[in-house]
TORDO-668246 format. One record per residue (C-alpha): residue number from 1; residue in one letter; chain; x, y, z. Coordinates in pm, whole numbers. Each point is the difference from the previous one (the first is absolute). Layout:
% residues N
NUM;a;A;X;Y;Z
...
% end
This chain:
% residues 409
1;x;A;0;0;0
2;x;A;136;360;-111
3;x;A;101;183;336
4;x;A;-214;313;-162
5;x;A;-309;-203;41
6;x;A;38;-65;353
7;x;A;-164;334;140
8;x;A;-254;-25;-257
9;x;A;-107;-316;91
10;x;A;-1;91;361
11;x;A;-229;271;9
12;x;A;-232;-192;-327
13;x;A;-56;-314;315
14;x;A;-161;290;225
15;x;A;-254;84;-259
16;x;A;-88;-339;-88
17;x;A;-404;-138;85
18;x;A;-4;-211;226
19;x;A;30;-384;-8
20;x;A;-285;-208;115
21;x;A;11;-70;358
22;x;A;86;414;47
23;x;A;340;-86;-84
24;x;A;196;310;-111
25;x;A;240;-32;-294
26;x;A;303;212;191
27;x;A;-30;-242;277
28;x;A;145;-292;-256
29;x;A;203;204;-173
30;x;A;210;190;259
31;x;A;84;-321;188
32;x;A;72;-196;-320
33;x;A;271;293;-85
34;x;A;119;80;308
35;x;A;123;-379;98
36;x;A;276;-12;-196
37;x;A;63;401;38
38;x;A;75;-122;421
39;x;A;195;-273;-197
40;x;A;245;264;-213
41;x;A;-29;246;283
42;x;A;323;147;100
43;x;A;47;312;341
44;x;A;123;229;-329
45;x;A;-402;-61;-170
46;x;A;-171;156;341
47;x;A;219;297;114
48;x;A;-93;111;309
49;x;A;-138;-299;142
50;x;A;-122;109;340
51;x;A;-318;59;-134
52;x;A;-53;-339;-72
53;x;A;121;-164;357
54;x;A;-283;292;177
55;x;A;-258;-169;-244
56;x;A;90;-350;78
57;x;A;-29;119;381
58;x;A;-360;139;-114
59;x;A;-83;-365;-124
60;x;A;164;-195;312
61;x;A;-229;189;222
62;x;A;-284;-3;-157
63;x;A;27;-373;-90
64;x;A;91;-51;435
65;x;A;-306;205;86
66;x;A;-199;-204;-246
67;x;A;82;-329;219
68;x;A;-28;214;324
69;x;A;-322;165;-47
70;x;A;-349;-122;184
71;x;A;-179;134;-330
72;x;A;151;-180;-270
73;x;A;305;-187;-123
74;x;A;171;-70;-353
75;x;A;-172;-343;-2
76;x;A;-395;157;12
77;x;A;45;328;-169
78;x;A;296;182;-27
79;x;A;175;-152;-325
80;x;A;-142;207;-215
81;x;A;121;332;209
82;x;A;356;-170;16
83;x;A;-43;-18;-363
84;x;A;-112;363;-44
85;x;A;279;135;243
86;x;A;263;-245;-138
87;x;A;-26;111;-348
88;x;A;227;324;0
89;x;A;234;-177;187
90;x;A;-20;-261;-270
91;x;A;67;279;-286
92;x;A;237;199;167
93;x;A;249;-262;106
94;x;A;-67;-170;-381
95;x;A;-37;276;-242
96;x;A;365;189;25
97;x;A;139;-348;-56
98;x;A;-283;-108;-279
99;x;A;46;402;-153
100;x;A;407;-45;-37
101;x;A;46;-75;-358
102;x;A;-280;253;-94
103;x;A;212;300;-156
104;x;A;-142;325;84
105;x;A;-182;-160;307
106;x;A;-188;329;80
107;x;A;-94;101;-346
108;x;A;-149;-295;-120
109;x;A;-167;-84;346
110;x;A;-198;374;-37
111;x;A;-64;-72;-370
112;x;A;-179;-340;82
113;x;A;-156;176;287
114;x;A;-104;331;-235
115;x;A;-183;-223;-263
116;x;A;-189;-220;203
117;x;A;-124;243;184
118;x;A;-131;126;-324
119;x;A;-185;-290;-71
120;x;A;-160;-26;353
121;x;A;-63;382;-11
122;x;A;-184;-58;-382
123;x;A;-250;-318;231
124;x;A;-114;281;209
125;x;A;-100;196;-226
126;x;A;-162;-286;-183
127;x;A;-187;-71;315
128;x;A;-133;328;4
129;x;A;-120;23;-350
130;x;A;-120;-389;-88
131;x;A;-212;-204;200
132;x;A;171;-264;-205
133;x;A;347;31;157
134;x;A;-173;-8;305
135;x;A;-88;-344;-15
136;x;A;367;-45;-155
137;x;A;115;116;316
138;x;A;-157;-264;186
139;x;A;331;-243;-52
140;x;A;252;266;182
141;x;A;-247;110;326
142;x;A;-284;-117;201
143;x;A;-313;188;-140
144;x;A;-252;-136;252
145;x;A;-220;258;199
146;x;A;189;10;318
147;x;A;355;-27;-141
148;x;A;218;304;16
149;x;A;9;71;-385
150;x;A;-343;59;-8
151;x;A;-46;181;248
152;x;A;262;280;-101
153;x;A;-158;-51;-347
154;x;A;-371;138;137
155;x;A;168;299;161
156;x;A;178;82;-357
157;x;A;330;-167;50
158;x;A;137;-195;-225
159;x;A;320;-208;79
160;x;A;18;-205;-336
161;x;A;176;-298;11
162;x;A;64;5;395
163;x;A;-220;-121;235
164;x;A;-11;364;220
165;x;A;73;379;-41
166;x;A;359;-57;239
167;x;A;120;-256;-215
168;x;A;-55;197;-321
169;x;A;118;331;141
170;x;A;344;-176;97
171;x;A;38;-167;-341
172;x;A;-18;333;-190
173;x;A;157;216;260
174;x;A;312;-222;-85
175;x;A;-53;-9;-323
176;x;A;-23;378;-35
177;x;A;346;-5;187
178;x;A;151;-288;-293
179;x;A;-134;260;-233
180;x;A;182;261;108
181;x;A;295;-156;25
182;x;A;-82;-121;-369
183;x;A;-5;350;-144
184;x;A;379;86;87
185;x;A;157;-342;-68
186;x;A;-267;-211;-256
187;x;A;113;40;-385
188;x;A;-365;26;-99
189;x;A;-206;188;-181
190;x;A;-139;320;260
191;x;A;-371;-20;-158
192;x;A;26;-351;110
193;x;A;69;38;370
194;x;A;-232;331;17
195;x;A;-278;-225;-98
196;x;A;78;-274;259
197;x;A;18;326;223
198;x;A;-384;66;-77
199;x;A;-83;-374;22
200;x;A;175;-22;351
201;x;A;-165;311;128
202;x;A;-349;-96;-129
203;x;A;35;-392;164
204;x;A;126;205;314
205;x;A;-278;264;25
206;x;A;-257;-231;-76
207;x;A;58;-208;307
208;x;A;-10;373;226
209;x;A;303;-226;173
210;x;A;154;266;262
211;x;A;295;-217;-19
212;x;A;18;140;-395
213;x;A;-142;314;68
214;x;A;135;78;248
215;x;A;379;-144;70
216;x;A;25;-173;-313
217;x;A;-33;353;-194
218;x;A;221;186;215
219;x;A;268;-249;39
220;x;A;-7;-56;-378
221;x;A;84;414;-94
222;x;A;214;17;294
223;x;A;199;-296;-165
224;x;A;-38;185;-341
225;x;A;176;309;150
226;x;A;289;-186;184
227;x;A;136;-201;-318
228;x;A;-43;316;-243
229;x;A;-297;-135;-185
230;x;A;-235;342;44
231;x;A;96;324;163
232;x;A;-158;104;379
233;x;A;-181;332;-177
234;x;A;-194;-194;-229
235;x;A;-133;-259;226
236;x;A;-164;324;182
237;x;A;-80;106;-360
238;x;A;-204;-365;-38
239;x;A;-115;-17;338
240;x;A;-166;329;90
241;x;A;-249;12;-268
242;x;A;-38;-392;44
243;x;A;-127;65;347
244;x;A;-222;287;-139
245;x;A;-148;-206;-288
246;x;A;-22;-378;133
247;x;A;-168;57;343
248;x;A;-326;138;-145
249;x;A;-20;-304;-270
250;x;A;-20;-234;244
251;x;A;-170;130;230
252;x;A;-260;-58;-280
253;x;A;95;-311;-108
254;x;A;-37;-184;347
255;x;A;-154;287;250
256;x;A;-34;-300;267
257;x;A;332;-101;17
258;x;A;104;364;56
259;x;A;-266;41;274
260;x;A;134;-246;147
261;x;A;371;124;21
262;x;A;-166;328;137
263;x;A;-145;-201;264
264;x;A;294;-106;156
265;x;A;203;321;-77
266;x;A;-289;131;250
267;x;A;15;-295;229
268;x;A;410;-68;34
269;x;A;163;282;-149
270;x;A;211;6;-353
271;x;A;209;-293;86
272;x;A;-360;-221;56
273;x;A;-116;85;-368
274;x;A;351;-128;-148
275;x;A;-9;-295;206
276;x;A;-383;-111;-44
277;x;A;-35;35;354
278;x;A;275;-209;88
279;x;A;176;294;182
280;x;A;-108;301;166
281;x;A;-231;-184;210
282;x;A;-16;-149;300
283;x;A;-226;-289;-32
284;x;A;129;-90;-349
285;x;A;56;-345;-102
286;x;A;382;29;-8
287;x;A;9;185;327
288;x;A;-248;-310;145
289;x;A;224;-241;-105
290;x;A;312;122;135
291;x;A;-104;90;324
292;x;A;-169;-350;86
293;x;A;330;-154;-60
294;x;A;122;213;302
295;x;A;-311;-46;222
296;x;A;22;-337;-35
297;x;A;421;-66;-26
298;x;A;-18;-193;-312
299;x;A;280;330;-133
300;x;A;304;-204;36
301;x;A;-74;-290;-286
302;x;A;-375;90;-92
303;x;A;-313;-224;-49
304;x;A;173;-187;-261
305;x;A;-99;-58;-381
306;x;A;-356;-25;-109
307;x;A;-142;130;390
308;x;A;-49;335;-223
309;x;A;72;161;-403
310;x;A;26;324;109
311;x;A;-51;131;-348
312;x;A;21;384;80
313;x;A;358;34;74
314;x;A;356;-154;-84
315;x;A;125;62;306
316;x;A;-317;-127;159
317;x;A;37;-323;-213
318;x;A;371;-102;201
319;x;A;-89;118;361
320;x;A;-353;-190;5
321;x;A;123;-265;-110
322;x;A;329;-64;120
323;x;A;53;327;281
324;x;A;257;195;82
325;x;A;297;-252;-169
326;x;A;-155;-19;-320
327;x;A;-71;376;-13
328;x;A;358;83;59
329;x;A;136;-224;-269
330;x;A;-217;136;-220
331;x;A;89;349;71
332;x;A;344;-68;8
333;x;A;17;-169;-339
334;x;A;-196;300;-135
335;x;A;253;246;160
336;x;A;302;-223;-100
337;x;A;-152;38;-379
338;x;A;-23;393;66
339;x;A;359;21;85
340;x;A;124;-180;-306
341;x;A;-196;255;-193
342;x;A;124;258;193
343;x;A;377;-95;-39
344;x;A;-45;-13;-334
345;x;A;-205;291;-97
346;x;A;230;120;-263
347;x;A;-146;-261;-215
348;x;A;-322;-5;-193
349;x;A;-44;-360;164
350;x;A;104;123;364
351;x;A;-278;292;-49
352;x;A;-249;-255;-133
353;x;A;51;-263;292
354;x;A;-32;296;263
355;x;A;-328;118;-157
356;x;A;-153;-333;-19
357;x;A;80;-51;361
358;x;A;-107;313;96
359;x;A;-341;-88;-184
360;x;A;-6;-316;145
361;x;A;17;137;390
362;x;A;-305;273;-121
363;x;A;-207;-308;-130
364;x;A;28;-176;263
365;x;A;-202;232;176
366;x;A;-263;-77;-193
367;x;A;18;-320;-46
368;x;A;241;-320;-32
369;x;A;216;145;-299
370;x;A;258;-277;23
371;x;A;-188;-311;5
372;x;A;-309;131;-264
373;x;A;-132;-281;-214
374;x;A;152;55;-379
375;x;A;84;337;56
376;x;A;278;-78;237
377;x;A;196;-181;-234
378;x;A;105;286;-246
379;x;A;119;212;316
380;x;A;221;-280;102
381;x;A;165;-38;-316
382;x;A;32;323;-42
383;x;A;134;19;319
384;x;A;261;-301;-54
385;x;A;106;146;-335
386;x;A;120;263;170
387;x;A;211;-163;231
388;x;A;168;-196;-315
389;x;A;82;344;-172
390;x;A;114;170;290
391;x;A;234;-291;86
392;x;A;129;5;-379
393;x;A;91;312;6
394;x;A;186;35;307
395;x;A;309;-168;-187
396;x;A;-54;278;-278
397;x;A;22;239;262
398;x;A;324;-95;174
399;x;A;172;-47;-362
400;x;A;-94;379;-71
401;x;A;79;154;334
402;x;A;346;-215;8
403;x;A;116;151;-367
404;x;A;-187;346;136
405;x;A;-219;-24;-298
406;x;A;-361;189;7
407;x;A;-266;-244;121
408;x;A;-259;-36;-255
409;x;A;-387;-108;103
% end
């Protein structure tokens, strides 16, 4: 298999229908690939590697609080949370090994990325126009009258090919980011990418996702700005009469929805209306959740997977499940992967890692970023492609700096 087809294949196996039995297609593929990536793997295919031991710590506890806990264990049902919170583990101790022989890691990780969010962005708009492609859309998500697709679909949210608004907003927010990062380095044609541009922003804004509207958007021109790809004066230029234009449109389009956001502003402040309620309140689920851990001492290792699928917040998602252990390996590994960035933020692929962590951690707020079904999977490769191109050039770098010849990025 070409090494060029690698990324495109990964993110394709995310947008697959499902397999009878509710099987997903990533969850054959990604395994298949990644056992002989752990195979090949070598210390120089992961680079900084504490991120992975504070994510292995995340799975030891939660697997020991599994066995522990009065409410559940992994032989009733917890296997397919271990599954769910093994799976970036999975892809980000596999994928720098599985992405090594891929030339121009980064570049043709976005472009996969780029155009398949293209094609999911073109289903939601299908969905919107043809009752037809409704019925299409039966083989990717569960359509029935209490599933989460349809009921974001009756409040005028449409999330395509992914099961519910989060998911969707965190595949296109990092696809907006691949774009970006497509425009300065991607030998293609500029009409090309500016229409994956509109097809991105459409699939995003159709599923009202504040994980796309919100952090995806502004983490996206923020990374434009850092790596040179659009100047600071006219994102103000684009944005101002944005805001201006787009708020009345939609308040339009789907008054309810916005009455609702207005709601909460009124009820929990700013920080409620971003978060769906999540923050800003004191009797909000999140806020629930986390303090019965304390009442009841369960913070050290947690209630253990399947007890609770605290769907409203990464974060959450770790300390339910697995307490205060799993939480901190999980926010190390995420602070470990902001450092790399960070150290290497002279480089398009240092700047890209940092913003895709830094989008990750904002979220997470609103939801469980890092483990989302499909969506997940292009942030982890894109993520892990990184890693490989920052590790590549670090030999590059030394060469240059030893002959004290300009560094080139």
């Amino acid at each position: 298999m070409p090494a060029v087809i690698i990324p495109l294949l990964i993110t394709l196996s995310a947008l697959m229908p499902y397999l009878p039995g509710g099987v997903r297609v990533d969850q054959i593929v990604v395994p298949i690939l990644a056992a002989p990536a752990f195979l090949m793997a070598r210390r120089q295919h992961a680079g900084t590697f504490i991120w992975g031991i504070a994510l292995i710590v995340s799975l030891v506890a939660l697997a020991v609080s599994s066995r522990l806990s009065w409410q559940t264990g992994l032989a009733t049902s917890g296997l397919f949370s271990m599954i769910r919170i093994a799976w970036p583990v999975i892809a980000l101790l596999s994928f720098p090994a599985l992405l090594s022989r891929t030339p121009h890691t980064t570049l043709y990780s976005t472009l996969s990325i780029a155009a398949c969010a293209g094609a999911a962005s073109l289903a939601a708009l299908g969905a919107l126009a043809s009752p037809r492609v409704l019925e299409i859309l039966t083989l990717w998500v569960r359509t029935e009258d209490d599933s989460v697709w349809t009921q974001a679909r009756d409040i005028g949210r449409f999330s395509g090919l992914f099961n519910q608004p989060l998911e969707a907003g965190v595949f296109y927010s990092v696809a907006l980011m691949a774009l970006a990062f497509c425009w300065k380095h991607a030998r293609v044609n500029k009409l090309l990418l500016l229409g994956l541009l509109v097809l991105i922003l459409a699939g995003g804004g159709l599923s009202l996702s504040k994980n796309f509207i919100v952090v995806g958007i502004v983490c996206s021109a923020a990374l434009a700005i850092w790596i040179g790809v659009i100047p600071f004066w006219l994102v103000i230029a684009i944005a101002i009469p944005t805001l201006i234009i787009v708020p009345p449109l939609f308040v339009r389009y789907n008054p309810d929805y916005v009455d609702s956001l207005i709601a909460l502003y009124y009820t929990g402040g700013l920080f409620s209306a971003l978060t769906a309620g999540r923050f800003g309140q004191a009797d909000s689920q999140v806020s629930i959740l986390f303090q019965s851990l304390f009442e009841v001492g369960d913070w050290p290792l947690g209630r253990g997977l399947g007890s609770h699928l605290p769907l409203d917040n990464g974060f959450l998602e770790f300390f339910y499940q697995g307490g205060i252990v799993a939480l901190g390996g999980f926010v190390i590994a995420l602070l470990a992967l902001l450092i790399h960035g960070w150290r290497h933020r002279a480089t398009d692929h240092g700047r890209l890692l940092v913003m895709l962590v830094l989008f990750t951690i904002g979220a997470s707020l609103g939801g469980p970023a890092f483990t989302a079904n499909r969506a997940n999977i292009a942030l982890l490769l894109l993520i892990a492609a990184t890693i490989v191109d920052i590790r590549r050039e670090r030999p590059v770098r030394a060469a240059a700096i030893q002959r004290g010849a300009p560094l080139r990025y």
